[in-house]
C-alpha positions, -999 to +999 in steps of 0.1 A: +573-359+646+608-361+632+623-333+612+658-325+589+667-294+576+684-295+544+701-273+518+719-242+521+716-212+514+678-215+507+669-242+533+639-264+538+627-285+567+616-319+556+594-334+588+577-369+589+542-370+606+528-401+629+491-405+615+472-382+632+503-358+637+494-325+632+517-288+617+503-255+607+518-232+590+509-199+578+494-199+545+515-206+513+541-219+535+538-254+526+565-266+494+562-302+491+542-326+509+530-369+504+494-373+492+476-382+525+482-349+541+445-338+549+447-292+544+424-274+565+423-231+567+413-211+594+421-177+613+415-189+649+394-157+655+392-121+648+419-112+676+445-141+662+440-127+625+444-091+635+474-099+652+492-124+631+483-093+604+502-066+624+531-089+632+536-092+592+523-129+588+489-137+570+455-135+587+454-173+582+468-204+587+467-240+575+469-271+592+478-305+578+474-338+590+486-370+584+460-394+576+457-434+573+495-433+580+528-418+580+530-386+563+552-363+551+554-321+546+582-299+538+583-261+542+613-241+522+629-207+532+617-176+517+650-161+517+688-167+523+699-181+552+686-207+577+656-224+595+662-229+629+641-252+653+630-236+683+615-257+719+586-238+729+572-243+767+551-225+789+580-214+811+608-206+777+585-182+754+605-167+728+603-128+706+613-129+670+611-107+644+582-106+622+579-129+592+602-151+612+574-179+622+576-205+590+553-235+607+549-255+644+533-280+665+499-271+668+506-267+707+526-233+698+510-199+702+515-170+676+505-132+689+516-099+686+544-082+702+553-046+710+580-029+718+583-002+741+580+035+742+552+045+726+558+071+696+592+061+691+583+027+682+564+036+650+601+052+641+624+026+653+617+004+617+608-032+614+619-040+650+587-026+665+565-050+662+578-087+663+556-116+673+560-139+703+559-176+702+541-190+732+520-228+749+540-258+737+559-273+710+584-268+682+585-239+660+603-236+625+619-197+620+631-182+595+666-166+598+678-138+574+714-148+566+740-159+596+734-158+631+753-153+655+739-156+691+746-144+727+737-153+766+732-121+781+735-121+821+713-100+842+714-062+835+737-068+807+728-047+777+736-050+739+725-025+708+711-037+677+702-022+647+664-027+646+663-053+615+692-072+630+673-091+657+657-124+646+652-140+683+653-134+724+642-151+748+609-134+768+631-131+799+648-103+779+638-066+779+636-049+748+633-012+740+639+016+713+666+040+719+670+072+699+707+077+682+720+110+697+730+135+675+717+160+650+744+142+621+750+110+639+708+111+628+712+129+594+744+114+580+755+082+600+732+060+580+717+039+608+686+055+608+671+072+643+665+041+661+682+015+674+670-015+702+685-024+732+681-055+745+692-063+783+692-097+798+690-124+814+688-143+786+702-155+749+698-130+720+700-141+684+708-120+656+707-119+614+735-106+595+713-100+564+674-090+570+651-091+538+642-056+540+682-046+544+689-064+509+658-052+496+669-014+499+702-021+488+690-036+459+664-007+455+690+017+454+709-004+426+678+001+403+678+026+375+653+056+382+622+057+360+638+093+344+668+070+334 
């Protein structure tokens, strides 16, 4: 497989196909694509389709092959920003946020992630549950405006505003931490949760998440009383 991304700031990955070459996607991903690209749906199980569910992504996917020759298939952005080609191997597993995964080799394993402690998690916003990329392949993601990235070192430790994370490496720990007082919490305007991430390992983050612009915007709108 070969692949460009193109376009800014609503990109798309263009990627040519050797016949027989396989991607998936999740469903309605798929923007452009030539003629002998053979579609075929299916949730991969009950467990897969629950999962892909609670990390934000539909309960199915869709395959397409390239058949009786080369083929082509392009899959655009959803939203400001950038699509980013990630190496996926048994030993480099990578979390991102949820919604992130746009399509992959067929090698590349999508599943549920959690964060940590418990009760606070359900509180700490969209950063609780993410999804982790695992097996072998490449992987498309979706990135929510700039990134800007860091290599933590062991034990070293950096604080993120939930919707902020797009990507870590799985040699990262990752955890919800409550913001420590009573008007920090009621008038600070970061909301009770942040996550700290602490290395070894690199940390991408998003400057604009979807769900950031989308209360923004929200707020902008005239009330129904109005």
């Amino acid at each position: 497989m070969e692949y460009e991304v193109k376009g800014t700031p609503m990109p798309v990955v263009i990627c040519q196909l050797k016949s027989g070459e396989t991607l998936k996607c999740e469903s309605g991903a798929m923007s452009w694509m030539s003629p002998n690209m053979k579609m075929e749906t299916s949730g991969g199980g009950i467990g897969k389709m629950f999962g892909r569910m609670f990390s934000g992504e539909s309960m199915f996917q869709n395959r397409y092959t390239a058949q009786g020759g080369e083929g082509l298939i392009a899959f655009a952005s959803s939203f400001p920003g950038s699509i980013r080609a990630v190496e996926i191997d048994p030993s480099h597993p990578v979390i991102v946020q949820k919604r992130a995964y746009l399509a992959s080799e067929t090698g590349v394993e999508l599943s549920v992630f959690f964060q940590k402690k418990g009760m606070a998690g359900f509180f700490g916003g969209e950063g609780f549950i993410m999804q982790k990329l695992s097996g072998h392949g490449v992987a498309f993601l979706e990135i929510d405006g700039s990134t800007v990235e860091y290599e933590l070192s062991a034990g070293q430790q950096i604080v993120v505003n939930t919707g902020n994370v797009a990507m870590i490496d799985a040699t990262c720990s990752i955890d919800v931490q409550q913001v420590k007082g009573v008007k920090n919490v009621l008038f600070g305007g970061e909301g009770l949760f942040n996550t700290v991430i602490t290395g070894p390992g690199r940390v991408v983050l998003q400057t604009m998440p979807a769900s950031a612009l989308a209360s923004m915007i929200a707020g902008m709108l005239p009330s129904s009383g109005d």
